[in-house]
Backbone as CSV, one residue per row, in Angstrom:
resi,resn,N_x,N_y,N_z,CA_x,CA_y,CA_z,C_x,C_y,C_z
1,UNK,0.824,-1.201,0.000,0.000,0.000,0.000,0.871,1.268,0.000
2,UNK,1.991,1.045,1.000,2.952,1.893,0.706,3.693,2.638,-0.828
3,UNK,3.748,1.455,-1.140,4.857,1.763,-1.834,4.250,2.047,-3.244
4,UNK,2.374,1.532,-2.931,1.494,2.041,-4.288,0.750,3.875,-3.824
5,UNK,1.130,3.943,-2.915,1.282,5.504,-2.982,2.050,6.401,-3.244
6,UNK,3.665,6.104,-2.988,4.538,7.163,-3.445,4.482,6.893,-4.792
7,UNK,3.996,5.833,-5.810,4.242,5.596,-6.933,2.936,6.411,-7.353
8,UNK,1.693,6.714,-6.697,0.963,7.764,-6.769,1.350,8.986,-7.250
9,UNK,1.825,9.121,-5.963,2.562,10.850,-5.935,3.324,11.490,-6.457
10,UNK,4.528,10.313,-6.727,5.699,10.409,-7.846,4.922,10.912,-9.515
11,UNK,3.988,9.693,-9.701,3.438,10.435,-10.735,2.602,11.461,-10.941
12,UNK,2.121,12.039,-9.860,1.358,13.050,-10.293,2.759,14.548,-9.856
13,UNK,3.334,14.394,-9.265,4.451,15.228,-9.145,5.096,15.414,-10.284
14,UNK,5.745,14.326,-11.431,5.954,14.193,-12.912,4.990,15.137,-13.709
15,UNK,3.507,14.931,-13.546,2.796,15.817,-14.171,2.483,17.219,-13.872
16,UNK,2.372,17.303,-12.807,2.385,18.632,-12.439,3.485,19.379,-12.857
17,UNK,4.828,19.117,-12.926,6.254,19.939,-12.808,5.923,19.602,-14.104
18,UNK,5.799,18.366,-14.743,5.436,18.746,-16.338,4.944,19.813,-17.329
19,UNK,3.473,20.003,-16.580,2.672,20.998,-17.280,3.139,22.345,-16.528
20,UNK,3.337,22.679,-15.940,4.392,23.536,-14.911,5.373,23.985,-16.140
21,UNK,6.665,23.183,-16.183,7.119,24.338,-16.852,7.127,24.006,-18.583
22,UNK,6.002,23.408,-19.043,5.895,23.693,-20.333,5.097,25.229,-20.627
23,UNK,4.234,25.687,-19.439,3.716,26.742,-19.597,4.927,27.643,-19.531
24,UNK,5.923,27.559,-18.498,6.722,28.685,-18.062,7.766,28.745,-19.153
25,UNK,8.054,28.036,-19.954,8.894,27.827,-20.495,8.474,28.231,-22.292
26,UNK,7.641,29.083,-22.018,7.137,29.404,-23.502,7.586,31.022,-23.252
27,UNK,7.913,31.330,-22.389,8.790,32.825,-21.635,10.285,32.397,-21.891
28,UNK,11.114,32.085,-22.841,12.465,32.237,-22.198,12.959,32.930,-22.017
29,UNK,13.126,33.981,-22.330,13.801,35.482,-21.921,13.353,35.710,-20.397
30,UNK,12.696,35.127,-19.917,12.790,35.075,-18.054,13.915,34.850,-17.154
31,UNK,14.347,33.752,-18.416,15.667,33.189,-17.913,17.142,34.095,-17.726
32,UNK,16.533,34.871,-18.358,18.205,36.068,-18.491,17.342,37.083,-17.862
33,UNK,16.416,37.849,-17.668,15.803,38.095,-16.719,16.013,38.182,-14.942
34,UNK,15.733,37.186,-14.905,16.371,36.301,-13.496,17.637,36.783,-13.588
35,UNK,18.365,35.863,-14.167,19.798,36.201,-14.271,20.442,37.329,-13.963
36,UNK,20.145,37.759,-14.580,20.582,39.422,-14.167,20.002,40.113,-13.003
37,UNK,18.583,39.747,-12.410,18.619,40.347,-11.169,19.621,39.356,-10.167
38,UNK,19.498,38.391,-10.091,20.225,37.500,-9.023,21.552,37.811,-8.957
39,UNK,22.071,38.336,-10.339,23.286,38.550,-10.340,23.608,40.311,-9.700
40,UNK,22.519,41.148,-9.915,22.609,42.418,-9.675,22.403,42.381,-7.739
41,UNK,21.370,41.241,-7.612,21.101,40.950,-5.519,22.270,40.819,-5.668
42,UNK,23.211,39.309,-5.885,24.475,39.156,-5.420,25.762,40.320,-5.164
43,UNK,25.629,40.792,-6.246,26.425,42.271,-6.305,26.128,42.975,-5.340
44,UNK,25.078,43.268,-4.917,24.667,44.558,-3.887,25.175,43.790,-2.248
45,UNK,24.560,42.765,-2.195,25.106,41.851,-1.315,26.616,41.611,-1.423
46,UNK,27.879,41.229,-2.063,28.936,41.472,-1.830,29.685,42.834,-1.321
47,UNK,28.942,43.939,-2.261,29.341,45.351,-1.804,29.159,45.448,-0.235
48,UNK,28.013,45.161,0.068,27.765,45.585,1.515,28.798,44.719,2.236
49,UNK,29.001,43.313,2.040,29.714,42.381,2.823,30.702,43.017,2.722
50,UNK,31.448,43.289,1.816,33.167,44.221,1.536,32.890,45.147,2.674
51,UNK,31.610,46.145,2.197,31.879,47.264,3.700,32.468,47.132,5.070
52,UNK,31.359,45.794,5.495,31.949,45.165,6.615,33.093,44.767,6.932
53,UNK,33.633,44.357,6.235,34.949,43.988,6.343,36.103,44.583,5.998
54,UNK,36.049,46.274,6.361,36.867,47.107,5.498,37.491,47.699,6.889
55,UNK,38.654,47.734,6.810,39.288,48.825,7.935,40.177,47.351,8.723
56,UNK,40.071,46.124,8.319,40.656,44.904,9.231,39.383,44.172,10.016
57,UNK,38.170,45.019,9.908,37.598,43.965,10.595,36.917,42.603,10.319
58,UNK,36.608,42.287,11.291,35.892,40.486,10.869,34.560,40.330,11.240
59,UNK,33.898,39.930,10.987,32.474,39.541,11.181,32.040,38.658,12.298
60,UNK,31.898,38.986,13.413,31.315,37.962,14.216,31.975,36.716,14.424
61,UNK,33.679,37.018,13.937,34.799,36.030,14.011,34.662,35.067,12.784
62,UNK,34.059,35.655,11.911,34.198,34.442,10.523,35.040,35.375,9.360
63,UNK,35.778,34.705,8.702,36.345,35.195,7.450,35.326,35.735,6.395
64,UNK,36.441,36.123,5.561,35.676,36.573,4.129,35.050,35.770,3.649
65,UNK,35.966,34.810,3.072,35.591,33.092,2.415,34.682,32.604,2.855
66,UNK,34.820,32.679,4.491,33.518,31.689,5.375,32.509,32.353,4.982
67,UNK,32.223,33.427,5.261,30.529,34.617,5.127,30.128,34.634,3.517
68,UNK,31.242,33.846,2.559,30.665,33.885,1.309,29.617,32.766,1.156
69,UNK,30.215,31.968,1.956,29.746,30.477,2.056,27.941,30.610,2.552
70,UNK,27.819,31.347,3.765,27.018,31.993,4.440,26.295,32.392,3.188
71,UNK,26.471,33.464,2.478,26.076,33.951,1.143,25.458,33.204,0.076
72,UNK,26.146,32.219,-0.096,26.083,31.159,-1.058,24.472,30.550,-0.772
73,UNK,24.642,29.920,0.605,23.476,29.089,1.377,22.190,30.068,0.532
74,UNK,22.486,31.315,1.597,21.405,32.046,1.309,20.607,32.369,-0.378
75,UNK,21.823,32.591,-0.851,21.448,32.921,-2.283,20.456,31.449,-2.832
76,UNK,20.802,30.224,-2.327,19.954,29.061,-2.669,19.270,28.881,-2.418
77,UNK,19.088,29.297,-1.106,17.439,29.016,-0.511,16.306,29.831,-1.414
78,UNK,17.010,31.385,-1.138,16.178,31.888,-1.894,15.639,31.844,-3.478
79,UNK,16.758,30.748,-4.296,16.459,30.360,-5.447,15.713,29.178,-5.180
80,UNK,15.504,28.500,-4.271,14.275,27.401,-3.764,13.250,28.100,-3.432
81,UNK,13.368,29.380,-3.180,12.320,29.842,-2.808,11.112,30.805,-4.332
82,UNK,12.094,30.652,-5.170,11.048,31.330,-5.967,10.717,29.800,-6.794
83,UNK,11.658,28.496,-6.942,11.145,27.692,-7.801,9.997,27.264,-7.304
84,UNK,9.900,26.516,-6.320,8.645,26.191,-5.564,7.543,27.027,-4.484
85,UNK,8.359,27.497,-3.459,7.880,27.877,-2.260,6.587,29.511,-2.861
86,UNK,7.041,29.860,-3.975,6.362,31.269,-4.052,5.689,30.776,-5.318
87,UNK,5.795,30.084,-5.974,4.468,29.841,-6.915,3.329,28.857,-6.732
88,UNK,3.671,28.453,-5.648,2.847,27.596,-4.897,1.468,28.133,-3.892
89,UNK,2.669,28.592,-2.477,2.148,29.085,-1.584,1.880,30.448,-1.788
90,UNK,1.912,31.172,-2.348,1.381,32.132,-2.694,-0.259,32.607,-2.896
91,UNK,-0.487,31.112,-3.777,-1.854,30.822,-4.581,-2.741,30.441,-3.543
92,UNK,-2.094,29.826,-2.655,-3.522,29.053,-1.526,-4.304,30.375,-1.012
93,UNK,-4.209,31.886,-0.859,-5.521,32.529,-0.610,-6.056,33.122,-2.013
94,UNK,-5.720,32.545,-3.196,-6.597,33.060,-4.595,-7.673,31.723,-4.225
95,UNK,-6.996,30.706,-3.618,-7.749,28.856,-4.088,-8.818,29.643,-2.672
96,UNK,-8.827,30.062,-1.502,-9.850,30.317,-0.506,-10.723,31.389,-1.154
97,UNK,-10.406,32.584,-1.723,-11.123,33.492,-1.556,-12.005,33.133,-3.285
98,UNK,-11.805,32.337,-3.824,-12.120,31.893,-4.752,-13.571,30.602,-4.825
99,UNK,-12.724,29.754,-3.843,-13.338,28.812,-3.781,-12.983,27.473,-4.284
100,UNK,-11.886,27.758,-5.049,-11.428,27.102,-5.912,-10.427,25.549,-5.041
101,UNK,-10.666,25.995,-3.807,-9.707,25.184,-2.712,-11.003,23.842,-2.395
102,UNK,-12.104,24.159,-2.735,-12.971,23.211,-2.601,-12.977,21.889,-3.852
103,UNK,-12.398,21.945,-4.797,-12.217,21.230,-5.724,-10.738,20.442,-5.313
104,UNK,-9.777,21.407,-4.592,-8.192,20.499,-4.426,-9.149,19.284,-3.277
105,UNK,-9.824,19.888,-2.387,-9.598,19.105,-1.273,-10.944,18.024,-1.813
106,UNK,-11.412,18.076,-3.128,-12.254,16.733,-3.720,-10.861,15.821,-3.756
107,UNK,-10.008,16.052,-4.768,-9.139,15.086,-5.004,-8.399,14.247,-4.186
108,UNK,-8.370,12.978,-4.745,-7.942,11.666,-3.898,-6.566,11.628,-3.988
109,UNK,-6.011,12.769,-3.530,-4.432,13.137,-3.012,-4.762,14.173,-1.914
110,UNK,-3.330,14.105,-1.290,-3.574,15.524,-0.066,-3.277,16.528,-0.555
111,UNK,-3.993,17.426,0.084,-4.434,18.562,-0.180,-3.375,19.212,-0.094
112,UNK,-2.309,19.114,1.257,-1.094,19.742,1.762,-0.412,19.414,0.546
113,UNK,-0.248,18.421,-0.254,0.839,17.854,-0.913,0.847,18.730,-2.306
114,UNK,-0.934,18.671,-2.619,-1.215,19.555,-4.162,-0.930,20.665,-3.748
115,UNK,-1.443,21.585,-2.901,-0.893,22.845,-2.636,0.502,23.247,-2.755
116,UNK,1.268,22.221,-2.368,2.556,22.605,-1.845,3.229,22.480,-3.410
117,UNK,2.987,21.339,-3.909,4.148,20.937,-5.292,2.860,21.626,-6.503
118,UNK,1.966,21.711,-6.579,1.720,21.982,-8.099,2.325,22.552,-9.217
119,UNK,2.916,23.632,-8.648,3.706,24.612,-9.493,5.398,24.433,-9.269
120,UNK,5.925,24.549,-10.674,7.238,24.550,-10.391,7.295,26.303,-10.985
121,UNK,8.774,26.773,-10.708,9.525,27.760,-11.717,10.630,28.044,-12.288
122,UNK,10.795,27.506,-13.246,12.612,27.297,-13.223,13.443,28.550,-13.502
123,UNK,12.598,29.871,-13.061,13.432,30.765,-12.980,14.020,31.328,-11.422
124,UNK,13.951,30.450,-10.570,14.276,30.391,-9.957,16.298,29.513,-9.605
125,UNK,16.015,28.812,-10.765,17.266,28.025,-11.370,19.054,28.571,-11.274
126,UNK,18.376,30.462,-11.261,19.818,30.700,-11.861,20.858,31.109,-10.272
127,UNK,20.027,31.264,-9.232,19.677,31.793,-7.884,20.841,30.650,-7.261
128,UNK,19.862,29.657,-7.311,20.556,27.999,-7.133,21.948,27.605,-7.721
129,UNK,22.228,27.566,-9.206,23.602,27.595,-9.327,24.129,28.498,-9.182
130,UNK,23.974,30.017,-9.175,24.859,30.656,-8.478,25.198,30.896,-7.186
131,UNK,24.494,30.101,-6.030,24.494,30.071,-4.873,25.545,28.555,-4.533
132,UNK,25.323,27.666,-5.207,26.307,26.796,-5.566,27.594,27.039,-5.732
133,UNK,27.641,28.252,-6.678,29.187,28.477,-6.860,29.956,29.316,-5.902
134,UNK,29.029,29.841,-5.534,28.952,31.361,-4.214,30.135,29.687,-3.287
135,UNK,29.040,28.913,-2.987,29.417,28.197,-1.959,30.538,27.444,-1.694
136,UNK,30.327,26.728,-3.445,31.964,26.151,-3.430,33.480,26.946,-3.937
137,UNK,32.988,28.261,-3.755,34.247,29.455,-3.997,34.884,29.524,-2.661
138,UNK,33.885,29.655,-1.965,34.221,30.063,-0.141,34.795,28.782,0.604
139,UNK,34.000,27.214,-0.080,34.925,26.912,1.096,36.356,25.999,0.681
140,UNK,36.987,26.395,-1.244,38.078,26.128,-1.607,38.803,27.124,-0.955
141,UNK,38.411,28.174,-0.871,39.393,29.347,-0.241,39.860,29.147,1.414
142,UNK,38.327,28.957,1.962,38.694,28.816,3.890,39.441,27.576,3.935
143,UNK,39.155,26.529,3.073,39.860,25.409,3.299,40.568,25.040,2.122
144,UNK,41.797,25.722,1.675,42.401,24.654,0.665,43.035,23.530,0.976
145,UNK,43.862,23.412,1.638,44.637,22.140,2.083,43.838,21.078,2.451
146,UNK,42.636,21.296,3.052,41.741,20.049,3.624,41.162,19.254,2.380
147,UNK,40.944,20.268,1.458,40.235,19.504,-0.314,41.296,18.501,-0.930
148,UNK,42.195,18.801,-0.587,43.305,17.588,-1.450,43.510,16.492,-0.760
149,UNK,44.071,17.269,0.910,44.904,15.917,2.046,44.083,15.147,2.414
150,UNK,42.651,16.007,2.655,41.429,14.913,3.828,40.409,15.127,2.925
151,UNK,40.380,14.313,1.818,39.434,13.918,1.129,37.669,13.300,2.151
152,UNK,38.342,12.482,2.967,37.410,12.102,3.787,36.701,12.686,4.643
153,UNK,37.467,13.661,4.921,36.743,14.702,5.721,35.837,15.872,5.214
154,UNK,36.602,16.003,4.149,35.197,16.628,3.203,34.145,16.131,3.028
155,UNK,33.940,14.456,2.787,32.889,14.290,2.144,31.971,14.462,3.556
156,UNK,32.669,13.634,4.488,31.418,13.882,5.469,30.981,15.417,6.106
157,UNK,31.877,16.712,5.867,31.351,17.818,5.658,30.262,18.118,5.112
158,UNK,30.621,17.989,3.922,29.500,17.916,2.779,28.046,17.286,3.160
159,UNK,27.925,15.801,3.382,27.015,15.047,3.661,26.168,15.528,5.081
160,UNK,27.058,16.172,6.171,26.222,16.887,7.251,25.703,18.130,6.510
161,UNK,26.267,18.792,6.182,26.005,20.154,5.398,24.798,19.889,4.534
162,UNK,24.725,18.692,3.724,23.363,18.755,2.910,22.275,18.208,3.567
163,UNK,23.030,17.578,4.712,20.998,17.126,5.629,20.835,18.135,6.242
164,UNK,21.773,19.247,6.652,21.136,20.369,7.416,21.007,21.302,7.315
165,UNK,21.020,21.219,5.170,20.500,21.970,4.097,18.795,22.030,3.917
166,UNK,19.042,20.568,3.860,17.760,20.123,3.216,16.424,20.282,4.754
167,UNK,17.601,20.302,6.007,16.595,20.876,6.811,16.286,22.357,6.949
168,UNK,17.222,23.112,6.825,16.812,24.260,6.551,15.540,24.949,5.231
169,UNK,15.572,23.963,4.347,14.467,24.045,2.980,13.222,23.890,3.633
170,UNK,13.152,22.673,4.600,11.850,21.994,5.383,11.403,23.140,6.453
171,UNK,12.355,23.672,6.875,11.884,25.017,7.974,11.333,26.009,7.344
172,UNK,12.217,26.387,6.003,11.424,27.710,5.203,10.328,27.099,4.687
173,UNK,10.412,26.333,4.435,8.830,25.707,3.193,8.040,25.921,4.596
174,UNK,8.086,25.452,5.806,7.252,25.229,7.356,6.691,26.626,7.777
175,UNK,7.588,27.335,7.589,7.116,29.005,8.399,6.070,29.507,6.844
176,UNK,6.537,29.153,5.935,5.408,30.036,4.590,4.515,29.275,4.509
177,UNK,4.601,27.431,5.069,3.098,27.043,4.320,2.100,27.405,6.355
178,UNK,2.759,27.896,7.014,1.836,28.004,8.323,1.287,29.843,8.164
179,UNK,1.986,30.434,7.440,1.524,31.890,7.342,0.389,31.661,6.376
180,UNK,0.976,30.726,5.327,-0.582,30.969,4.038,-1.761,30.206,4.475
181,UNK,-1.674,29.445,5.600,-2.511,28.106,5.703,-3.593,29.620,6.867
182,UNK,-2.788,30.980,7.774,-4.063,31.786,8.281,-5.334,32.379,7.039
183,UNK,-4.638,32.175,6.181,-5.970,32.747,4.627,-7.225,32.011,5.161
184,UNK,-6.847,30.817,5.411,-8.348,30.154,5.847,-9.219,31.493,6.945
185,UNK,-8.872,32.162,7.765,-9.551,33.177,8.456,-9.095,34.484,8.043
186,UNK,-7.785,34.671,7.067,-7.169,36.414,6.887,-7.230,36.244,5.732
187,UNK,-7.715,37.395,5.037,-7.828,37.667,3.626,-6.196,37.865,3.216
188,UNK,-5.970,38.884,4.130,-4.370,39.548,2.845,-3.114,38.830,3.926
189,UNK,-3.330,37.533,3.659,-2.147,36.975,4.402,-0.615,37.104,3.796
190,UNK,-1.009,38.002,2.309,0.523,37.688,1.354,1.168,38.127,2.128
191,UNK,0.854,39.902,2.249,1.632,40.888,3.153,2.796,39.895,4.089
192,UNK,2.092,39.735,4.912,2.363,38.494,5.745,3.710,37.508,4.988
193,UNK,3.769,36.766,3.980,4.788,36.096,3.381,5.640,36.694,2.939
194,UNK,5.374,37.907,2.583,6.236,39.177,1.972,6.977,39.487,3.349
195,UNK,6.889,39.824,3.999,7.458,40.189,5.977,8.676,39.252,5.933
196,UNK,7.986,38.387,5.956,9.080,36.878,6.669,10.139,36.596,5.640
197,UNK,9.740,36.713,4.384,10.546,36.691,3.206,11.812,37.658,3.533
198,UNK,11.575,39.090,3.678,12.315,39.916,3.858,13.052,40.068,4.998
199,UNK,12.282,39.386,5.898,13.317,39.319,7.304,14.051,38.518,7.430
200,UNK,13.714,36.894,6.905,14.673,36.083,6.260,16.277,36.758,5.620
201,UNK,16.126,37.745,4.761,17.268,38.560,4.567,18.292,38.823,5.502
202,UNK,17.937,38.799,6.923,19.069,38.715,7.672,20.452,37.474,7.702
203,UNK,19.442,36.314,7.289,20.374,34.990,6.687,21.315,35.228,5.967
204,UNK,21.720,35.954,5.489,22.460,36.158,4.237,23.775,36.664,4.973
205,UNK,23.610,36.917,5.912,25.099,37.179,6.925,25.336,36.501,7.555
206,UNK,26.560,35.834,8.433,26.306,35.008,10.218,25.992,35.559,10.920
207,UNK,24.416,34.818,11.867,23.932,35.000,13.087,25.162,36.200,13.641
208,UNK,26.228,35.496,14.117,27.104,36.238,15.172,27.278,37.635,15.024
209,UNK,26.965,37.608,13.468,27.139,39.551,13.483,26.504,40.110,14.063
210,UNK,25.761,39.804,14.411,24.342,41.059,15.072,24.445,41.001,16.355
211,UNK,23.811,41.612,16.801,23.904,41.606,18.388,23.380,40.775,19.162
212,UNK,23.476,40.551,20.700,22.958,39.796,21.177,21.255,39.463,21.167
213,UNK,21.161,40.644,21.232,19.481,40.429,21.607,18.714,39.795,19.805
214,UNK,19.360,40.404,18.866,19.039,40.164,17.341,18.846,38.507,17.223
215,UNK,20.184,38.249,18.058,20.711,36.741,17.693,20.165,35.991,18.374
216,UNK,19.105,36.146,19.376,18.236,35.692,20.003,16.779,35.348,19.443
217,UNK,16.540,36.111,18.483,15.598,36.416,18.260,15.455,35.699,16.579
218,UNK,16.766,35.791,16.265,17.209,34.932,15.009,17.448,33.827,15.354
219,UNK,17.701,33.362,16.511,17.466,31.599,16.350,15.924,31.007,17.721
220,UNK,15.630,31.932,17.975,14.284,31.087,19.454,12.937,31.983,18.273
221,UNK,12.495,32.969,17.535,11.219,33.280,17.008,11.709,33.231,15.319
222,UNK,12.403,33.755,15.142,12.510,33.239,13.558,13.919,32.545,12.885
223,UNK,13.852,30.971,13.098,15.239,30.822,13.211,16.378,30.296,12.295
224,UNK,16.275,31.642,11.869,17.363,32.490,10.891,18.289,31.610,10.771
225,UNK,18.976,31.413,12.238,19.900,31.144,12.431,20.336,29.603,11.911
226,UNK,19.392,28.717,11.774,19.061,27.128,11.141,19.424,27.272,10.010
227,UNK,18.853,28.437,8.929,18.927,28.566,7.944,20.073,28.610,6.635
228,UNK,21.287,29.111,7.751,22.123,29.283,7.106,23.404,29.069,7.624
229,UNK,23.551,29.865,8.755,25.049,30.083,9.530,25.196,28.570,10.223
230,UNK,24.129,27.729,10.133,24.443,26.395,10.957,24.983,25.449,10.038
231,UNK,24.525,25.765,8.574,24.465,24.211,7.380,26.096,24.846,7.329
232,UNK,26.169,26.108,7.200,27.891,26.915,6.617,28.726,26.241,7.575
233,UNK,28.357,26.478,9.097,29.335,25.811,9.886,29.544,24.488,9.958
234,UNK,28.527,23.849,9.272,29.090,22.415,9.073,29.999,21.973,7.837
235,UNK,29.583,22.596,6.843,30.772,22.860,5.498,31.954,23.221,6.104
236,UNK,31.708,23.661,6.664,33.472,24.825,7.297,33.852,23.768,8.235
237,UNK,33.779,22.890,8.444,34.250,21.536,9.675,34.147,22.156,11.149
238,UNK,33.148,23.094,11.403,33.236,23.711,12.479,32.113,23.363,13.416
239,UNK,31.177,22.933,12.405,29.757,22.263,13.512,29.872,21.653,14.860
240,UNK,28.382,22.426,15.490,28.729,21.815,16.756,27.755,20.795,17.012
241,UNK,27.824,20.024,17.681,26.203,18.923,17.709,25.446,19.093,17.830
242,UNK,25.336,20.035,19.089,24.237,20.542,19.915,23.656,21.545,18.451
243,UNK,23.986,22.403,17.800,23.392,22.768,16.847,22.845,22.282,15.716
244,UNK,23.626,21.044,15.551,23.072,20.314,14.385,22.078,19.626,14.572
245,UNK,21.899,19.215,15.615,20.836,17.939,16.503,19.555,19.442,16.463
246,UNK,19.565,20.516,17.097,18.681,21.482,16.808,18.206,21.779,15.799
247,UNK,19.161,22.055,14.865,18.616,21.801,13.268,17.420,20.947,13.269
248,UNK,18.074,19.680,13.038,16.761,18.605,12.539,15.492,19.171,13.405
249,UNK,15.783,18.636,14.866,14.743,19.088,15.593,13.972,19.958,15.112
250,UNK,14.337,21.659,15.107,13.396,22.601,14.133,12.614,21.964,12.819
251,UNK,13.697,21.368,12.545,12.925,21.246,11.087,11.693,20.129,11.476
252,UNK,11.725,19.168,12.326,11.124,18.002,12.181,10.035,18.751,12.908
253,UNK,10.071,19.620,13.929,8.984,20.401,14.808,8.197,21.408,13.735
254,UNK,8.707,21.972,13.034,7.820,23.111,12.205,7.289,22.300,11.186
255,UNK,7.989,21.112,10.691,7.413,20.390,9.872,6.071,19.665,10.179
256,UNK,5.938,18.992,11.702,4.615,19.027,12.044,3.660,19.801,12.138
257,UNK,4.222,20.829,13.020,3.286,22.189,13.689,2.282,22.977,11.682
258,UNK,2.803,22.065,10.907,2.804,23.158,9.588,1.138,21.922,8.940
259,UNK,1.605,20.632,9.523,0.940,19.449,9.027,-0.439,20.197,10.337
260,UNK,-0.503,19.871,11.512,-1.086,20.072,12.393,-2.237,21.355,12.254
261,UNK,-1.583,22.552,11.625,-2.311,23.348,11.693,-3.294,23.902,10.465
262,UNK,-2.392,23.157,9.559,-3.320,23.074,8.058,-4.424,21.935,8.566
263,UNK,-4.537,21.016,8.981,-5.247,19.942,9.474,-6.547,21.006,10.590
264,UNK,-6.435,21.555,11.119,-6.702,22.317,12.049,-7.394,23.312,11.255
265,UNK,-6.818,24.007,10.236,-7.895,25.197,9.701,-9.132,24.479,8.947
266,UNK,-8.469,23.454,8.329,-9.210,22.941,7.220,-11.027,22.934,8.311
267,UNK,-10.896,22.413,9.376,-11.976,22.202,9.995,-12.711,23.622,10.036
268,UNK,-12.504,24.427,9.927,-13.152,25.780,9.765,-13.097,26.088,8.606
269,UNK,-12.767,25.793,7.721,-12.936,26.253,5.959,-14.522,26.147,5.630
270,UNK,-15.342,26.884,5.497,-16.146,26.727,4.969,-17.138,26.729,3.366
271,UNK,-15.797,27.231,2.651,-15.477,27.755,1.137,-16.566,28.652,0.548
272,UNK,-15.826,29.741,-0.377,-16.388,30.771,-0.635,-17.928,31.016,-0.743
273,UNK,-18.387,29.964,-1.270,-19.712,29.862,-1.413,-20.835,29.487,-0.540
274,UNK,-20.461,29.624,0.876,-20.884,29.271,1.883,-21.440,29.963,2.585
């Protein structure tokens, strides 16, 4: 039964990202588009990082190289964030105030699942490999000698670094699908995704720069701090357990609290026509 459901889902995930970007993809000039803003964010974002680091100083005790790395993360998420996370979740208060959410939740799939994957965007694409390269620029530089001598130690860098990547993806996808899932009772919940989006922007530096009370507030109410400066410090061979073990945790906690409370509105949905 198992294993005739993900073969479910798998295929309707195939179709969806299918018809997904055969539509998007009748735009190609999006693609250089993109490009050029991601490349114009990155720019504005290095300038400022240079500022910081002008006169001898250091960032919250991390290098240049390291905070690119930091950079890198960020620049990916946020290219995960326009392929999926914003053409998706975006739509769930057009599907309420519409009505149109009464037809997902006919279909003999979950509702959380269609909401979440229907839409792909692959202009989100260029965000991602350049956040890639952002990443593996910074940590040939912080670490050259370790890439040749301790092959082994890289990989398992790497391999912590991408589960507590891929938990950081599960936390952002967690905080946007629990803001869009209030539409069930708030009309203009975008505002709302637009906020968190932008405050998210603090990721794009290490936690440690900011001050105490900031850095509090970036890892116990919005935590920033998961997002980025934790997956970097595990690339950088610097991870600590106690943070990494928090990682998952967040992720595995918002990942419920996100299941729980969509489960929870749905019981008050009464759809537009009601």
């Amino acid at each position: 039964m198992a294993r005739e459901r993900l073969r479910l889902y798998g295929s309707c995930l195939r179709r969806f990202w299918g018809s997904a970007l055969a539509a998007e993809l009748e735009y190609p000039g999006n693609a250089l588009v993109e490009l050029i803003a991601v490349i114009g964010n990155l720019a504005g974002s290095l300038f400022v990082l240079s500022l910081l680091y002008g006169h001898g100083r250091d960032l919250g005790g991390w290098s240049w190289d390291a905070a690119l790395v930091v950079l890198g993360l960020y620049t990916l998420l946020d290219g995960f964030t326009s392929c999926l996370l914003q053409p998706n979740l975006s739509r769930i208060v057009q599907h309420v105030q519409t009505g149109s959410l009464d037809f997902v939740l006919l279909k003999p799939i979950d509702s959380q699942f269609w909401l979440s994957t229907r839409q792909i965007s692959p202009w989100g694409l260029p965000a991602i490999v350049v956040g890639m390269g952002l990443i593996g620029w910074g940590l040939a530089q912080a670490t050259p000698v370790m890439v040749w001598s301790q092959p082994w130690a890289v990989g398992s860098r790497l391999l912590l670094g991408l589960c507590l990547l891929s938990a950081a993806a599960a936390i952002l996808y967690s905080l946007w699908f629990l803001l869009a899932s209030l539409s069930i009772w708030f009309v203009k919940v975008w505002n709302a995704t637009e906020v968190l989006r932008y405050t998210l922007v603090a990721g794009r530096y290490p936690v440690s720069a900011y001050p105490p009370g900031l850095r509090l507030v970036f890892t116990l109410v919005l935590p920033v701090a998961f997002l980025t400066t934790v997956p970097a410090e595990a690339l950088l061979g610097r991870a600590s357990p106690l943070w990494a073990a928090g990682s998952l945790m967040a992720a595995a906690l918002t990942l419920w609290l996100s299941r729980a409370f969509w489960q929870h509105a749905l019981r008050h949905y009464t759809s537009a026509s009601s």
